[in-house]
C-alpha positions as CSV (number, residue, x, y, z in Angstrom):
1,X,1.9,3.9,-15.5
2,X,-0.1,2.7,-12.2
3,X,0.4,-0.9,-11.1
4,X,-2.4,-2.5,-9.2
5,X,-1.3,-5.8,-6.9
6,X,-3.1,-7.9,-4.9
7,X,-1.4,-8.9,-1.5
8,X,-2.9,-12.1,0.3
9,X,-2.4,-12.6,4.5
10,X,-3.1,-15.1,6.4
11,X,-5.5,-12.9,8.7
12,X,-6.2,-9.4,9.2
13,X,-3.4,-9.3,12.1
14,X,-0.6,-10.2,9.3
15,X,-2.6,-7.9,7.0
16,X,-1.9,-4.6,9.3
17,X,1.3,-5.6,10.3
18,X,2.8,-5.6,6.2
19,X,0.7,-2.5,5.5
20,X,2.5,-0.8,8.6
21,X,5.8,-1.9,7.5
22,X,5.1,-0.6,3.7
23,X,3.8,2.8,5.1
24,X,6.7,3.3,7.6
25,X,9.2,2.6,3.9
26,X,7.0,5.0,1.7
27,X,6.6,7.5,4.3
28,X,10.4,7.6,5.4
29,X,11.6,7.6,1.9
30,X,9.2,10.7,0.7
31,X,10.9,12.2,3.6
32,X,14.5,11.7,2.3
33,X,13.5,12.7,-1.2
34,X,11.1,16.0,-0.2
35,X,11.5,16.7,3.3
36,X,7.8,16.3,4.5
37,X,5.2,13.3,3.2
38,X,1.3,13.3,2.8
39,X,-0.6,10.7,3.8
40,X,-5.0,10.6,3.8
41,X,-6.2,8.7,6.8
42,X,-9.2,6.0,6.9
43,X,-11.4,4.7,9.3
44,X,-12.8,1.5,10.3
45,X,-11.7,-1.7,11.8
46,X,-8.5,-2.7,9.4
47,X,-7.7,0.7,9.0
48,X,-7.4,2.5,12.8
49,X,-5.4,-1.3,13.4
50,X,-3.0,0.2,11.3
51,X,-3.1,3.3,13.1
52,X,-2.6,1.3,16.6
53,X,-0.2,-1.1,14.9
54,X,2.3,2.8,13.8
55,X,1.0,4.0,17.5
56,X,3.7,0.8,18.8
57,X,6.1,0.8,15.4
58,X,6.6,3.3,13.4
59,X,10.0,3.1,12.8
60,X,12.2,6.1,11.4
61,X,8.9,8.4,10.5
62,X,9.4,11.8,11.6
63,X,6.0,12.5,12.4
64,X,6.6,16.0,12.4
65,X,6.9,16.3,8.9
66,X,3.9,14.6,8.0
67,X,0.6,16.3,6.6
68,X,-2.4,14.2,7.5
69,X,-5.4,14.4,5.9
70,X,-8.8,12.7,5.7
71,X,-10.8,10.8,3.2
72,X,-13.9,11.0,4.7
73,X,-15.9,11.9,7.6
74,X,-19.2,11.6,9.6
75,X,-20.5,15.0,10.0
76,X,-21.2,14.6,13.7
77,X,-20.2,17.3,16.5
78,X,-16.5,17.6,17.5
79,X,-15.7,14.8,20.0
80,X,-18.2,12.2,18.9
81,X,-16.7,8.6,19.1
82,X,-17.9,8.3,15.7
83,X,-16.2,10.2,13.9
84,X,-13.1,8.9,12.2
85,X,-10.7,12.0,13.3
86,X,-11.7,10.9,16.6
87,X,-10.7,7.5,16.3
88,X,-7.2,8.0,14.6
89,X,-6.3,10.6,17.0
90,X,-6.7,8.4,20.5
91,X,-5.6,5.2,18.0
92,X,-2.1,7.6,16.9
93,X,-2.0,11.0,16.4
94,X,-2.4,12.0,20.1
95,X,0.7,9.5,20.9
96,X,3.2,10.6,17.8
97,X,4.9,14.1,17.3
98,X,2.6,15.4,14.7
99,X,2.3,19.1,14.4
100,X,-1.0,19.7,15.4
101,X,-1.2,22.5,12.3
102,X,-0.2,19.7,10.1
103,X,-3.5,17.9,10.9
104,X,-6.1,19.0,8.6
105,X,-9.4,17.9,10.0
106,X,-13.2,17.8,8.3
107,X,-15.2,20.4,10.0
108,X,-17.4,18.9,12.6
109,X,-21.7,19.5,12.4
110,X,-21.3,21.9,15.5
111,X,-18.3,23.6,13.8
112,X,-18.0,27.5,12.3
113,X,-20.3,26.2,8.9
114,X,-23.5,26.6,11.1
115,X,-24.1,23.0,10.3
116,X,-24.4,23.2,6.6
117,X,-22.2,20.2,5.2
118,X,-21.8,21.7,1.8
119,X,-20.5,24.6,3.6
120,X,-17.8,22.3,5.0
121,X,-17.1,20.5,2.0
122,X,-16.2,23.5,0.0
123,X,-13.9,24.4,3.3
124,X,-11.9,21.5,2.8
125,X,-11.4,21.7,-0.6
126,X,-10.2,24.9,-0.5
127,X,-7.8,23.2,2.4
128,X,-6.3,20.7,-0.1
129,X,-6.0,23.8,-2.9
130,X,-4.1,25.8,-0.5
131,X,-1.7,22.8,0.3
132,X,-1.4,21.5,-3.8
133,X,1.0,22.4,-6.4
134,X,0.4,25.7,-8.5
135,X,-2.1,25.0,-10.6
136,X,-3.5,22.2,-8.9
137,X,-6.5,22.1,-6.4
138,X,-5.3,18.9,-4.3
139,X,-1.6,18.1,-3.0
140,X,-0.2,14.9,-4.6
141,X,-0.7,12.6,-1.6
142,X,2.0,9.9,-1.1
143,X,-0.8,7.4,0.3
144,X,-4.1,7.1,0.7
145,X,-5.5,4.3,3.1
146,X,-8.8,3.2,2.3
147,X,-11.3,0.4,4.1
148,X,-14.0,-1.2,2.2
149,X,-17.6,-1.7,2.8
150,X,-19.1,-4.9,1.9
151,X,-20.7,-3.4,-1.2
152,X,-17.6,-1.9,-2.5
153,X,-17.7,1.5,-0.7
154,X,-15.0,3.4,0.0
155,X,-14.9,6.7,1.9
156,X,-18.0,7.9,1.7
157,X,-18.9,6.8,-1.5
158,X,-21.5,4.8,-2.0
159,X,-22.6,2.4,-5.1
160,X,-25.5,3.6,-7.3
161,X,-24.8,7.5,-5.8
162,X,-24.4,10.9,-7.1
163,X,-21.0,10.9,-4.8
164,X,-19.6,7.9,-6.9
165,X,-20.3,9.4,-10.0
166,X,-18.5,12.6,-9.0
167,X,-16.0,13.3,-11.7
168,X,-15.0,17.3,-11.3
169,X,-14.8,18.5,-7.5
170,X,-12.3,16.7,-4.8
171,X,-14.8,17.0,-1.9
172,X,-18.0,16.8,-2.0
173,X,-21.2,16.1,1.1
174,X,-23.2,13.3,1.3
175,X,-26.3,13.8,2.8
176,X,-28.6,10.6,2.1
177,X,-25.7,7.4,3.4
178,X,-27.4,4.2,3.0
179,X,-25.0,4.5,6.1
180,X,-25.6,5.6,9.1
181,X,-24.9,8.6,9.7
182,X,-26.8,10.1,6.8
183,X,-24.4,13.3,6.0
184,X,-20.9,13.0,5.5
185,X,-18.1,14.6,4.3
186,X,-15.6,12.9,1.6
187,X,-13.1,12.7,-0.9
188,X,-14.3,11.7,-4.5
189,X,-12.6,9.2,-6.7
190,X,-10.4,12.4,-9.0
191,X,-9.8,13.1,-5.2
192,X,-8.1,9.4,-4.6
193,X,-6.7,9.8,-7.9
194,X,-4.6,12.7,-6.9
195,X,-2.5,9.7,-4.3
196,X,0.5,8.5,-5.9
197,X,-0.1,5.0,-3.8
198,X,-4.0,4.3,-3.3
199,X,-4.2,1.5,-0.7
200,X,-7.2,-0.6,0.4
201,X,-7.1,-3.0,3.4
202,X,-9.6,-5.2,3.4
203,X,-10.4,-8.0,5.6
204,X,-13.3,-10.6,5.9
205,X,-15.4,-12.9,4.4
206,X,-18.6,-10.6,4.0
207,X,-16.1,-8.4,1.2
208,X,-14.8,-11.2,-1.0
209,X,-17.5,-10.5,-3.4
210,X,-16.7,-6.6,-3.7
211,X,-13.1,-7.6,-3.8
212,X,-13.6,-9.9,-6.4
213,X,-15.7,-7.6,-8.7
214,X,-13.4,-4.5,-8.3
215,X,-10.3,-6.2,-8.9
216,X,-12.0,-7.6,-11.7
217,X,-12.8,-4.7,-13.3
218,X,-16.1,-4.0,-12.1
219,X,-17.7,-0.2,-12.7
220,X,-17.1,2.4,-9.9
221,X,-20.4,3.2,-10.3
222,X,-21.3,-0.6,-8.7
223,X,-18.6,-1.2,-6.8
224,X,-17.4,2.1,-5.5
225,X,-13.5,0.6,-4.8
226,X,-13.1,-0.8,-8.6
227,X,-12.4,3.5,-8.7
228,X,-9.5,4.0,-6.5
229,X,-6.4,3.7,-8.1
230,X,-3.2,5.4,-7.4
231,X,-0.9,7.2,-9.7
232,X,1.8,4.7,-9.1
233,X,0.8,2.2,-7.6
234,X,-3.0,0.8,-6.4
235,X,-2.5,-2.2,-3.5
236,X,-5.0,-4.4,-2.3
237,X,-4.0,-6.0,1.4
238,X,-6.7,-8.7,1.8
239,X,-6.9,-11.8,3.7
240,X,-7.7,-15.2,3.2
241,X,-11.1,-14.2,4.0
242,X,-11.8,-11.5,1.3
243,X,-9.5,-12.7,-0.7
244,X,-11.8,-16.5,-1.2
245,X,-13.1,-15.3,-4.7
246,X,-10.6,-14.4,-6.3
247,X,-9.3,-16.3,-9.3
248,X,-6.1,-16.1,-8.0
């Protein structure tokens, strides 16, 4: 049965620094027990932190053996500073020994899907069906690293949206963000699901409401995060900040 537990840092710097050290022990231990480990990447501010924070530490990882993949992303042409693949590669990727085959990116808007996002959507589905189990249409993702909007969104999903309410395909496009950019490609919550840990890291005064309401129990469909929740294990890493209204 899946545990959820609410970790509380000082700041967002102590904040990155226990995710890292958590991620370097899951990671390293997937890779004793299977030989390779899976992990779905994130953007913003907390999460590419944690990306620069592995870029210096990333202890016994072999990087090599990892399968990256990505919750969500801005359908933007390849290159754009915007888009999270972007980010995570100058913050890590481009500094560890990651096989570059092992790095399954969202198509870009100037990619082979002549710009059609529902095009690239079903691509990358069928990317995580040809990487599951048989008979499954995702792998079973050791982590999944999530931020959080100060409405609750993760990835690319939204409250009060169609994408939120997905419950049947993994990845789906977004087309009308009350973020900017409008489309987007992203995993849906069964797609989160599929992660045996589902992390969030969350920092900040502006999201102690969301956190509040989603650890409370709030509907996905109003606060997207209340959704995301591991098969094993769901972990919020907040600070002081978004952690101020919480009852505990």
């Amino acid at each position: 049965m899946s545990e959820t537990s609410v970790l509380h840092f000082l700041d967002a710097d102590a904040l990155v620094d226990a995710a890292r050290s958590r991620f370097v022990d899951v990671v390293t231990s997937a890779q004793a027990e299977r030989g390779s480990a899976s992990v779905v990447l994130t953007g913003g501010g907390t999460g590419i932190a944690l990306l620069e924070a592995l870029r210096k530490d990333s202890g016994n990882i072999d990087w090599s053996r990892v399968d990256v993949y990505f919750g969500d992303e801005r359908f933007l042409p390849a290159g754009d500073p915007e888009r999270n693949e972007v980010q995570a590669s100058d913050a890590l990727l481009n500094h560890v020994d990651v096989h570059p085959d092992r790095v399954f990116r969202m198509a870009a808007s100037d990619g082979p899907h002549e710009s059609d996002p529902e095009v690239a959507a079903a691509s990358y589905a069928r990317v995580l069906a040809a990487h599951a189990d048989e008979g499954e249409r995702a792998p079973e993702f050791d982590v999944h690293l999530l931020g959080m909007g100060g409405e609750g969104h993760i990835n690319s999903l939204f409250p009060h949206t169609d994408a939120v309410r997905e419950t049947t395909q993994y990845v789906i496009a977004v087309e009308d963000s009350p973020k900017p950019p409008p489309v987007r490609i992203t995993l849906t919550l069964p797609a989160i699901r599929r992660a045996k840990h589902v992390w969030l890291l969350v920092s900040g005064e502006a999201k102690a409401e969301a956190v509040a309401a989603a650890v409370g129990g709030a509907s996905p469909d109003d606060v997207p995060s209340a959704g995301a929740v591991g098969s094993e294990s769901t972990v919020w890493f907040v600070d002081t900040a978004a952690a101020s209204k919480l009852d505990t």
